[in-house]
N, C-alpha and C positions, 0 to 999 in steps of 0.2 A: 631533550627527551630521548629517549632509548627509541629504537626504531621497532616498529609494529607493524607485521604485517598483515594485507588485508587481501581475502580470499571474496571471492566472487562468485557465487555458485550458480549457474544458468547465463545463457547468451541469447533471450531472445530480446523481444520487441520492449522492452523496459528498461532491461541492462545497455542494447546498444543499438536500438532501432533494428533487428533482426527483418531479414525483407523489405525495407523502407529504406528513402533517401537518408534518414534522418538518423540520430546518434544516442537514440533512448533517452534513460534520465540516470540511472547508477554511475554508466561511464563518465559522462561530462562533468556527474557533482564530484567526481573524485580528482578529476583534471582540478576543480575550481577547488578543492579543497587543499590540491598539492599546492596552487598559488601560494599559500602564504605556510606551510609545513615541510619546511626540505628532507627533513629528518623521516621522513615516511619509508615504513620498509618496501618489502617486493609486494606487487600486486601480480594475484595470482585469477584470473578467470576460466570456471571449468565448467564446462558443457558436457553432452555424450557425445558428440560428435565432431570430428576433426576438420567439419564443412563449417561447423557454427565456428568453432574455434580460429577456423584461419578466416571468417570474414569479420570475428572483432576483431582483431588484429590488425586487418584492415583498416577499418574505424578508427581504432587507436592511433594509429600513425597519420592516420588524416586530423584526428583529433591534437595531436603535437603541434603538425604545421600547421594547422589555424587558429591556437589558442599559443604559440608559443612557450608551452609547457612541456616538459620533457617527463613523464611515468615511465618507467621500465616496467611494460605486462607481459606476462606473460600467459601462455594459453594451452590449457590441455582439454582431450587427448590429443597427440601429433599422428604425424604420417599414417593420414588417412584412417587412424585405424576410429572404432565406435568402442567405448566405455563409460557403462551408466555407475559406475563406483569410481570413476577417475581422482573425484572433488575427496574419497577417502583418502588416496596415494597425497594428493597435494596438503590435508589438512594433518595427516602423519607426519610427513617430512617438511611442515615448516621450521624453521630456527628461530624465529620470533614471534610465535603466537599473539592475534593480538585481535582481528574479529572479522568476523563472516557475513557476509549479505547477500540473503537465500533467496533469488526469483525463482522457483520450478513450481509447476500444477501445483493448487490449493494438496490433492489426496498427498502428496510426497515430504509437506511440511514437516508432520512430528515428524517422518524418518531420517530427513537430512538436517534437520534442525539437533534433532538428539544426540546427532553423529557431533557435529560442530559442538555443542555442550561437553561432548562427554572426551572431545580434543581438546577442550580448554579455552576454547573461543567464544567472546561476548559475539550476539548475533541479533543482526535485525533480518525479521522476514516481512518480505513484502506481503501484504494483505492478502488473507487475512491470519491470525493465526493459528488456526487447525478448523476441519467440520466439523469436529465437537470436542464438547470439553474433558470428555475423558483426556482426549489427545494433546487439549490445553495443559489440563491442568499437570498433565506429567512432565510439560515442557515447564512448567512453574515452580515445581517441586526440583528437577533435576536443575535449573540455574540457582535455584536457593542453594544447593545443597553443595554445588562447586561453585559458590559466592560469582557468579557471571552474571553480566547482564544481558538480559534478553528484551527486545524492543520489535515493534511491529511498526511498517514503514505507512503509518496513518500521517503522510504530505500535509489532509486537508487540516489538519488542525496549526500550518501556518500558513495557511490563507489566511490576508488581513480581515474579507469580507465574512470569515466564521471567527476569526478574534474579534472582531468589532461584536457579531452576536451574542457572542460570550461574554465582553463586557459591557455590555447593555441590558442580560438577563441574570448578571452578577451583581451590577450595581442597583437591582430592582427597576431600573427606569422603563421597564416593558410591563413591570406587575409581576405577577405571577401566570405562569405558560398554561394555553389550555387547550389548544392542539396544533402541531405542525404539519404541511405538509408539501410531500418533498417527489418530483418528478429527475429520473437519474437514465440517462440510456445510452446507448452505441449505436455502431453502424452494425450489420450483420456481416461486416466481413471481421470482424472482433471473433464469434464462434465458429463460422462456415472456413474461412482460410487457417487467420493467425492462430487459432487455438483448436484446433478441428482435431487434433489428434488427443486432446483431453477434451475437452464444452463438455460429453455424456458423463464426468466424472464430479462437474462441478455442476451450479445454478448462477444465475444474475442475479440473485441477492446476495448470496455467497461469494462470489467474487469480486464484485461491483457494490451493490447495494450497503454492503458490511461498513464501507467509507461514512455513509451517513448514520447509520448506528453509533458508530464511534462520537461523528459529531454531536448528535444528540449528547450521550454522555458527556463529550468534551464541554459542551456550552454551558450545560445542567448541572452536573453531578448527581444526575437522577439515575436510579437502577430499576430495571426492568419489570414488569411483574407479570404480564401474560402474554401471548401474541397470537395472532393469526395470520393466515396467509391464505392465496388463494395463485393458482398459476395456469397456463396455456399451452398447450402443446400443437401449433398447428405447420408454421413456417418451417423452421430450424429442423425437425424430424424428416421433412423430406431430402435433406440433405446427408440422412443415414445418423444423425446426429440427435438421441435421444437426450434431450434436454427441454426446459422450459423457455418458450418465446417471449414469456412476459410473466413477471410474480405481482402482484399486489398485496403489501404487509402491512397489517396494523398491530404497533406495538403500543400498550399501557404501562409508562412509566411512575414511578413516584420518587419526587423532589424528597430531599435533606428535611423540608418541613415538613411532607404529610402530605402533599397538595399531588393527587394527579392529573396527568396530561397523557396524550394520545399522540402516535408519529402515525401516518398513514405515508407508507411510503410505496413510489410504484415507480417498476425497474423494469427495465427490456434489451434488447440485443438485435433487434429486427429491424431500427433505422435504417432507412437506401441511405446507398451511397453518396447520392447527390446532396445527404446532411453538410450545412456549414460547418462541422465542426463533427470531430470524432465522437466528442462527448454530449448529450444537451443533460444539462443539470440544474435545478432552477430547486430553492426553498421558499414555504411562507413560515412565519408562525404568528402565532396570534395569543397576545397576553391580555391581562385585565385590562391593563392601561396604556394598550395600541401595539402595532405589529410591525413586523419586521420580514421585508420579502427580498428575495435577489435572485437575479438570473445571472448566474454565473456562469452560461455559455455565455451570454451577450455582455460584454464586457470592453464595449461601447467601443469596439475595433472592431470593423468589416472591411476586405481585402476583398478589390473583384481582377481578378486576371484572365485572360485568357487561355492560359493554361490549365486554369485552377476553378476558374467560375468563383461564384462568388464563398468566401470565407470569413468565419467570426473565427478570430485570432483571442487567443487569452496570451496577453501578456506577463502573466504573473504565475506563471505555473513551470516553467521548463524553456527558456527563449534562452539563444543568443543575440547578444548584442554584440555592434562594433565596437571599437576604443580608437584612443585617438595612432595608435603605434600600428593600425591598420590589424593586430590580430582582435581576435573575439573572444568574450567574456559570456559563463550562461547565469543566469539569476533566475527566481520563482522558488518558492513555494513547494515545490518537488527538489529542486536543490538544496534547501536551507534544510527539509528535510533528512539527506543522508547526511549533510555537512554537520549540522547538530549531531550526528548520532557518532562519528567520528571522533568530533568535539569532544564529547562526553565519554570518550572511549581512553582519549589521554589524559581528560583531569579526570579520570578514574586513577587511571595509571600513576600521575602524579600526586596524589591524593586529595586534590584541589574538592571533590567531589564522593559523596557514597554513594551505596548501592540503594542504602534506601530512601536519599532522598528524588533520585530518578525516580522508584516505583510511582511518588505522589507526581513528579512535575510530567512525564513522558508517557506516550504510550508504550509502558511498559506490557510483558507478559499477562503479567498478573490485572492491568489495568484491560488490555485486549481482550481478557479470558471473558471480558462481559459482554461484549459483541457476538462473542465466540455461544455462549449459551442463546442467543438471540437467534443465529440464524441456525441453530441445531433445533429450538423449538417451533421455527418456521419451517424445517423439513418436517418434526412431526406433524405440526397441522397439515402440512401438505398429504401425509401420509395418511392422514385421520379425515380423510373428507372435508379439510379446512374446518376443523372444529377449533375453538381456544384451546390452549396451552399453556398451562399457570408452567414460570419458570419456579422449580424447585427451589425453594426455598435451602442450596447447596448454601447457607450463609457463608459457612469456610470460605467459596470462590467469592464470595459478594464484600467481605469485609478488606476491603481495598484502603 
């Protein structure tokens, strides 16, 4: 295969553990991904800042000697200096175009995402895909229009415990669905530290909460039809950080047959720290013919250290493992994630693959763009004294 390179737009807490012992999930899935790809072009990671810059790099090179992978990254901007258009200079002068994976604030999406389209690069953004769909849908139009593919970094949909869901309410064996409901949260050092210089920009449904929208769709194949919402402003504001402490959303869906069902979903950001886990995320649902629950923090691994106090470990999301050659390998669900999308980037290239048959298998743009209507009409209810909000019948965005 011709070499392709891959641009990296953002260096914080996702792409490479930014502030944390830890290695994020973008870097290490590309480490895992160069394992079996030599032919990979230059990897390119651009930040605004030449602090974030030189501590993945750091990473990086830790990430070589512990996995025994060799990536040449490289990282802009340099010496010292701060540039919020750096990721323009790098995606202008690449020599082998080939696709961009956008972490920056939800509000920067369409902008850096359109920037990337209109260079010529296939691009996954991590969640979610714009706060609304005007913003979607432009980003849908403009990869149609320069045949690119556009994909949004929706991991949970290769968890095995939402594939098992999906085929259980595929193959009818639950009935038909008739409401779920779905508890999604963090620590409050998520808005108050790591994100403190955006949180006022976004919401915890928006940024967080949208994961499970998706799944719903992804299990279903149900679209949307109203929603409401309902939100809290007490904790998070005194930290100068106008945002919502907690959303409560209920969406009314309808199934492929006619049949609806309800997601009551309820999202926050306020957990102490002393949570077992960064995340607590837990689904029911309940069909004619019996239900289907998971706690997907609990994931029947609990560490107690004294370092660490006690911890519920998800194994299937972002770990490394050891091998037996004493270096380490990462696997999960957040890996398979970008490594799929890679995947799909050179049997694109080789023409093993089209574009449209992505749009049906992947979270593609145009498949995201339905999430994307979902928490645009959860800001209006919020805006509307939590009144319903019939989603517009935009069928154009709906016929997926």
């Amino acid at each position: 295969m011709k070499k392709l390179d891959i641009i990296v737009i953002g260096a914080g807490l996702y792409v490479c553990g930014k502030g944390t012992s830890g290695y994020g999930t973008i870097l290490p899935a590309i480490f895992e991904w160069k394992r079996h790809n030599e032919d990979i072009g230059d990897v390119y990671c651009v930040s605004t800042s030449a602090k974030s810059s030189e501590e993945l790099l750091r990473k990086s090179k830790d990430l070589e000697t512990k996995t025994g992978i060799k990536v040449d990254v490289k990282a802009y901007p340099k010496n010292d200096l701060n540039n919020s258009d750096a990721y323009k200079e790098v995606l202008n002068n690449s020599k082998n175009p080939g696709c961009a994976i956008i972490a920056v604030p939800d509000h920067l999406h369409h902008k850096v995402a359109k920037d990337c389209l209109e260079a010529g690069f296939h691009t996954l953004l991590v969640k979610p895909l714009t706060p609304t769909s005007e913003e979607g849908n432009d980003l849908v139009q403009l990869a149609r229009k320069n045949k690119l593919y556009g994909a949004v970094e929706f991991h949970k949909r290769w968890d095995k415990s939402n594939i098992l869901l999906r085929d259980k309410i595929k193959s009818n064996n639950l009935g038909t669905p008739l409401n779920c409901w779905i508890e999604y949260s963090q620590r409050k050092s998520v808005p108050t530290l790591f994100f403190k210089d955006w949180a006022s920009k976004t919401n915890i449904l928006q940024y967080l909460g949208v994961h499970y929208i998706d799944i719903i769709r992804f299990v279903t194949s149900a679209v949307p039809k109203r929603v409401m919402a309902i939100g809290q402003k007490s904790e998070i504001i005194r930290h100068d950080i106008d945002t919502y402490d907690a959303i409560q959303c209920i969406i009314e869906w309808e199934m492929p047959s006619g049949d609806l069902f309800t997601e009551t979903l309820l999202t926050s950001w306020i957990d102490p720290e002393s949570s077992t886990a960064l995340s607590d995320q837990k689904i029911k649902f309940l069909c004619t013919n019996g239900r289907y629950e998971a706690d997907q923090k609990e994931r029947g691994i609990r560490i107690n250290t004294d370092d660490h106090g006690v911890e519920h470990v998800n194994p299937d999301f972002c770990m490394p493992y050891g091998s037996e050659d004493g270096k380490i390998q990462w696997h999960g669900y957040g890996i398979e994630s970008i490594k799929t999308f890679l995947n799909d980037i050179v049997d694109l290239d080789n023409g093993h693959i089209n574009l449209s048959d992505l749009q049906i298998e992947r979270p593609s743009f145009q498949e995201a763009l339905i999430s994307t209507l979902v928490i645009e009409a959860a800001q209006e209810s919020l805006n509307q004294n939590s009144s319903w909000q019939t989603i517009k019948q935009k069928n154009n965005l709906l016929q997926i």
